[in-house]
C-alpha positions as CSV (number, residue, x, y, z in Angstrom):
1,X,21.1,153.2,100.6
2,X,23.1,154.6,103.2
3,X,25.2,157.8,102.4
4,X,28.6,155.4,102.8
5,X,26.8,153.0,100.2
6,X,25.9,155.8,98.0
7,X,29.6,157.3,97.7
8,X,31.1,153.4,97.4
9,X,28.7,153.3,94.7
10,X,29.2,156.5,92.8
11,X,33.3,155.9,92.9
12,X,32.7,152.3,91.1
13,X,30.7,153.5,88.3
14,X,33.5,156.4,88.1
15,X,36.3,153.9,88.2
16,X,34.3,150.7,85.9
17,X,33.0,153.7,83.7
18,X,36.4,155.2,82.9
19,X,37.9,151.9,82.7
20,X,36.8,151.7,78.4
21,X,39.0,155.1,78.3
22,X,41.8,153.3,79.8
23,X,41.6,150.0,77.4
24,X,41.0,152.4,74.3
25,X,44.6,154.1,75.3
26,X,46.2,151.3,75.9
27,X,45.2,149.6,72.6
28,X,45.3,152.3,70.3
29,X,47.9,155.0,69.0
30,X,51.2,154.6,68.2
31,X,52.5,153.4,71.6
32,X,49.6,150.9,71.9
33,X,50.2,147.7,72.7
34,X,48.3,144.1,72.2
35,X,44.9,143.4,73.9
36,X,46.9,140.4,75.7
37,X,49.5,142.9,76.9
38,X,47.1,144.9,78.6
39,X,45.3,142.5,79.6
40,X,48.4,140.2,81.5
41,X,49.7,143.6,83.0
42,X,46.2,144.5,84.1
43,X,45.6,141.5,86.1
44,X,48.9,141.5,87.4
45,X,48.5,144.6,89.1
46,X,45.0,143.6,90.2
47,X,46.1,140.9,91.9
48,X,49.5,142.6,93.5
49,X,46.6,144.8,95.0
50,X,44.8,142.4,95.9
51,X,47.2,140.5,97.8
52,X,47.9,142.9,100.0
53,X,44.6,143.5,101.4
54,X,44.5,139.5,101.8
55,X,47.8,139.7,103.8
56,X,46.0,143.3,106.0
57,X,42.9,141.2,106.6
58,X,44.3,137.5,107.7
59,X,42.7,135.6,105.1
60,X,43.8,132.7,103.6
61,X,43.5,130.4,100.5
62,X,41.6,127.2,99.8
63,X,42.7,124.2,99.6
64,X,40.0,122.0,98.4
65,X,40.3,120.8,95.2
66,X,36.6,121.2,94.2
67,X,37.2,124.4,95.5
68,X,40.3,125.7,93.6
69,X,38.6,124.0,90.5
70,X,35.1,126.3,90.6
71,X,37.8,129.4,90.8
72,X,39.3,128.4,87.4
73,X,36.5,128.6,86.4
74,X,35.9,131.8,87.5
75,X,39.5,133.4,85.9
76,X,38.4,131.9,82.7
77,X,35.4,133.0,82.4
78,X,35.1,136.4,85.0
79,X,38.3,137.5,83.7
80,X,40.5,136.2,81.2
81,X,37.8,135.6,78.3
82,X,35.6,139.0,78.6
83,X,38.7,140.8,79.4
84,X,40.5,139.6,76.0
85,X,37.3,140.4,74.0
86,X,36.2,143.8,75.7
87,X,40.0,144.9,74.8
88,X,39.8,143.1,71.5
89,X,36.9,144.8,70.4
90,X,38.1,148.3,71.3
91,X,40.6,148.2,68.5
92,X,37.2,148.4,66.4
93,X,34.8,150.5,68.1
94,X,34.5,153.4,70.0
95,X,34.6,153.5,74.0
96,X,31.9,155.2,74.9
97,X,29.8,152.2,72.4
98,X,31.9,149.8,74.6
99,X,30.6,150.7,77.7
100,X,27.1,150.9,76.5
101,X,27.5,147.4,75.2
102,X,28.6,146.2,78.3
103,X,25.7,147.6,80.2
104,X,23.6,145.0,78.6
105,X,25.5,142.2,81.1
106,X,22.1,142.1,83.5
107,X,20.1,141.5,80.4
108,X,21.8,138.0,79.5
109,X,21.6,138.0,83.6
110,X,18.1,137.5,84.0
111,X,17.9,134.8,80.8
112,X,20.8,132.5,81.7
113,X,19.6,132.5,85.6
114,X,16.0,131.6,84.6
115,X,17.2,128.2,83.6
116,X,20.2,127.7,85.7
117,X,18.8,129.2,89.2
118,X,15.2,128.3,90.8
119,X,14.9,131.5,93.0
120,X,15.4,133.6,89.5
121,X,12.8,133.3,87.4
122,X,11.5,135.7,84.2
123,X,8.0,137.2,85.1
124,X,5.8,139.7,82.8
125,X,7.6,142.9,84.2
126,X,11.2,141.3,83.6
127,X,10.0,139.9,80.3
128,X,8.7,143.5,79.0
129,X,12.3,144.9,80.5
130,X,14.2,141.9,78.4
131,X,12.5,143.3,74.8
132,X,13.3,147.0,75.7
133,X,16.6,146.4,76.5
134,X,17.5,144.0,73.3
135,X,15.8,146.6,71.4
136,X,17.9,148.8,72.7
137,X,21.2,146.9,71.3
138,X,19.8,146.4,68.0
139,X,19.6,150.1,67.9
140,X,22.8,150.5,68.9
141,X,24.8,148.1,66.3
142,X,22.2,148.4,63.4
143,X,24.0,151.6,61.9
144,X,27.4,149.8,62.2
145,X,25.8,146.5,60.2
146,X,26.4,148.7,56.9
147,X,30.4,148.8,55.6
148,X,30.7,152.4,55.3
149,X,29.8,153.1,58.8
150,X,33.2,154.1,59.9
151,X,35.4,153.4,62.9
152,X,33.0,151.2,64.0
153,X,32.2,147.8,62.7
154,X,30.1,144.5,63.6
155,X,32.9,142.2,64.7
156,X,33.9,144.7,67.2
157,X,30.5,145.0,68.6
158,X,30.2,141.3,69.1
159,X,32.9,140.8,70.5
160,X,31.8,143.2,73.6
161,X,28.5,141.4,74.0
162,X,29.8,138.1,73.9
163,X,32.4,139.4,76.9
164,X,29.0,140.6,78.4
165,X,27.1,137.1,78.1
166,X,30.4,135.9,79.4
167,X,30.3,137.8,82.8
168,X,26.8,136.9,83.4
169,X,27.7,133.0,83.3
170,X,30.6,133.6,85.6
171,X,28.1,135.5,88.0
172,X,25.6,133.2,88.2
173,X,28.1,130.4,88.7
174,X,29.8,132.0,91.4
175,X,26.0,133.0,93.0
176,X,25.1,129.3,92.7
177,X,28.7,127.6,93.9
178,X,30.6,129.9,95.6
179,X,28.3,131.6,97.8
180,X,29.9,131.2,101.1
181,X,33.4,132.5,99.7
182,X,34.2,135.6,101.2
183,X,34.7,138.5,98.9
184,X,38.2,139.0,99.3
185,X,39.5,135.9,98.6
186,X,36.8,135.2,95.7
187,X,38.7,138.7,94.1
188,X,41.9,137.3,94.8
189,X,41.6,133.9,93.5
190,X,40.1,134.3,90.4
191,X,42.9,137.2,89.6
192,X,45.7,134.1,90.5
193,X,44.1,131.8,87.8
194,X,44.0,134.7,85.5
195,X,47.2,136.4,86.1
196,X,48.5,132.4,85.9
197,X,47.1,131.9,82.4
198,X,47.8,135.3,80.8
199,X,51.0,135.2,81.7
200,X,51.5,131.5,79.9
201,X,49.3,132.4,77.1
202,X,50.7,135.8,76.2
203,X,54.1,134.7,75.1
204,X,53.1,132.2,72.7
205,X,50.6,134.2,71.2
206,X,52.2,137.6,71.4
207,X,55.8,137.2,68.6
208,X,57.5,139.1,69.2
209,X,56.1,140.5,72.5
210,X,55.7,144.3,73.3
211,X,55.6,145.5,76.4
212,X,54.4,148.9,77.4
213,X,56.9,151.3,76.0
214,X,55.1,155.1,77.2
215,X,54.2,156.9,80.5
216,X,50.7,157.0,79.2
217,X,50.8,153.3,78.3
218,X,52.1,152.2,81.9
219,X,49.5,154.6,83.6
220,X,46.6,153.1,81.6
221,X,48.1,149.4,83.0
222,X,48.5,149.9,86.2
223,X,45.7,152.5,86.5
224,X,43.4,149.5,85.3
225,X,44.7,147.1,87.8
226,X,44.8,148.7,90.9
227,X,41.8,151.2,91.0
228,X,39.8,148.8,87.5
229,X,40.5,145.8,89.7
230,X,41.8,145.8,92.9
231,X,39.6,148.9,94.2
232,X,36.8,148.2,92.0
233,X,36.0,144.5,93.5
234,X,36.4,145.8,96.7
235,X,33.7,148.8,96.5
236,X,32.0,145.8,94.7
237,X,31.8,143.3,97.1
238,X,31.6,145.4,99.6
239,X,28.0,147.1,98.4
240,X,26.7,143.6,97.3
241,X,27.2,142.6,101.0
242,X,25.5,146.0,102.0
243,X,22.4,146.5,99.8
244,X,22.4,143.0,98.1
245,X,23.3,142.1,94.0
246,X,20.3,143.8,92.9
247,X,21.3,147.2,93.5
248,X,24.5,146.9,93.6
249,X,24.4,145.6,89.8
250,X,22.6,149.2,89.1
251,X,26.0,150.7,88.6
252,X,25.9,149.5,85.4
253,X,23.9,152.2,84.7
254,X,26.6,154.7,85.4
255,X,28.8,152.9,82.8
256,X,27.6,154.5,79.5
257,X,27.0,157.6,80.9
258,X,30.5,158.3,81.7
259,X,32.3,155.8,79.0
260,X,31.0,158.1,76.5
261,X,31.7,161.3,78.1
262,X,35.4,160.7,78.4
263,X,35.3,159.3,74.8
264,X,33.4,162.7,73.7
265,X,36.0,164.7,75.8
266,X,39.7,163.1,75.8
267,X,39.0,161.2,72.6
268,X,37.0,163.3,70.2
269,X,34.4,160.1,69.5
270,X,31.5,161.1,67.5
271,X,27.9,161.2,69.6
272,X,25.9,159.6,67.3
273,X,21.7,159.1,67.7
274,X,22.2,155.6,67.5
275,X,24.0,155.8,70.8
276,X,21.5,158.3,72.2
277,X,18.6,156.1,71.3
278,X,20.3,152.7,72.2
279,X,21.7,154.1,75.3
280,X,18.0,155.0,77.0
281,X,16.6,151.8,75.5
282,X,19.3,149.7,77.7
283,X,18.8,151.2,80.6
284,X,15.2,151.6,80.7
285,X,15.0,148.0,80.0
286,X,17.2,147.3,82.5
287,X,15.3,149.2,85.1
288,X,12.3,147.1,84.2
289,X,14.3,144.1,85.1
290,X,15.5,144.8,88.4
291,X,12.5,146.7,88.8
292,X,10.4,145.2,92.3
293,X,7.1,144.1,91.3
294,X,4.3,144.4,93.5
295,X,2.8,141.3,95.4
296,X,-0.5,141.7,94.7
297,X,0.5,141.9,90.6
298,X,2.5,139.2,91.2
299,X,-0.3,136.9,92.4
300,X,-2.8,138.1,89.8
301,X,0.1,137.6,87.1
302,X,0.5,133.7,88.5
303,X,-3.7,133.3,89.1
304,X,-4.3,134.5,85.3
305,X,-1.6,131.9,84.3
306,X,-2.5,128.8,86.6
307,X,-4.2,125.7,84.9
308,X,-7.9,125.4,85.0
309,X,-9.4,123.8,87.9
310,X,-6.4,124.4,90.6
């Protein structure tokens, strides 16, 4: 990568690492509010941001409805469901466990595209990656499988991973039906579903409703909306058009690094070996994955596997 890519790439696993810091303030405390809350303010800002740049940039809205439809799609399932759950589960576990959680998204990646996607298939190499990396989770939840564990418990864990398995669907849709979408108005319209629904939903489920009450809470908000979403998809977007999805999904490496230094830092979360341990194991396994193989390999890998007689 180019030194532009480099610094686009460093600033979004900055902004997407610190975002678990942000969630945890905004849910927790005495001035917290609801996961829904945050959430409906969150997007809200997202997409204020968002629109702007459309209006900077002349783009405009489709109007097809098979179109619109695959982008409801993708604010259900990009947005509004992993979103809930990431800042559900953070009323139960730590941050910096969050973000290591969440760095298992190219894992479920490479298993949901082999069957959906014909140009994304598991090979030895990826395989291999696929058992370090699960390995890797199991470390990281097995010491919060016993009651006594603390802060931390299963249900919160669970709910991060399934937010995780949720994100890879939504990617691999949108790689399979919404490929000729340009970036910006992808972002955009999948924040209007979302902001849409949360702002519906959030009413009815949230009696009586709290809004953000505290300087701190209203930075956390709008500091996840504009530089969390807004900014964020755009350094995004921008880097998969530069260097491709591959590497630009490597800055999900960056995530647990710095999602459990701030919680070590601002939040005094425990460092625990668990993390340590789990931590290495994810991302080594995800190296593996989005490791490039080598040709020859590859042909020796598919000669060894062929039938007899071909």
């Amino acid at each position: 990568m180019k030194l532009k890519e480099w610094v686009a790439f460093i600033l979004l696993g900055l902004i997407w690492g610190s975002s678990f810091l942000w969630i945890k303030i905004g849910v927790d405390g005495a001035a917290s509010i609801t996961p829904f809350v945050l959430v409906t303010f969150r997007v809200s800002f997202g997409l204020l941001g968002l629109l702007v740049v459309m209006y900077l940039q002349r783009q405009h809205f489709p109007r097809d409805r098979a179109t619109i439809l695959k982008f409801v799609f993708m604010g259900v399932f990009n947005t509004v469901v992993p979103f809930l759950l990431i800042t559900w589960g953070e009323t139960r576990i730590d941050s910096g466990l969050a973000s290591i959680l969440n760095a298992a998204t190219p894992l479920f990646v490479i298993v949901i595209a082999h069957f959906w996607l014909h140009d994304e298939k598991i090979t030895l190499p990826r395989l291999a990656g696929l058992i370090t990396g699960f390995v890797g989770v199991v470390v990281l939840v097995l010491q919060n499988l016993q009651p006594s564990s603390g802060q931390n418990d299963i249900l919160g864990e669970l709910a991060v991973l399934l937010a995780t398995v949720s994100y890879a669907v939504a990617l691999i849709f949108s790689r399979r039906y919404l490929r000729g979408a340009k970036p910006v108005v992808q972002s955009t319209m999948i924040l209007v579903v979302a902001t849409g629904l949360m702002w519906v939903v959030t009413p009815v489920v949230d009696q009586p409703l709290v809004l953000p009450s505290t300087p701190l809470t209203w930075i956390a908000v709008i500091w996840l909306g504009l530089l969390g979403l807004c900014v964020a998809y755009l350094l995004f977007f921008y880097l998969n058009n530069a260097v491709g999805p591959t590497r630009a999904s490597l800055v999900t490496y960056v995530f647990p690094v710095v999602g459990m230094v701030l919680g070590l830092i601002f939040l005094n979360e425990p460092l625990t070996w668990n993390m340590i341990v789990g931590a290495a194991l994810v991302v080594g396994g995800i190296v593996v994955v989005n490791r490039k193989p080598r040709v020859k390999t590859e042909v020796k890998v598919e000669a060894a596997l062929a039938p007899a007689g071909k």
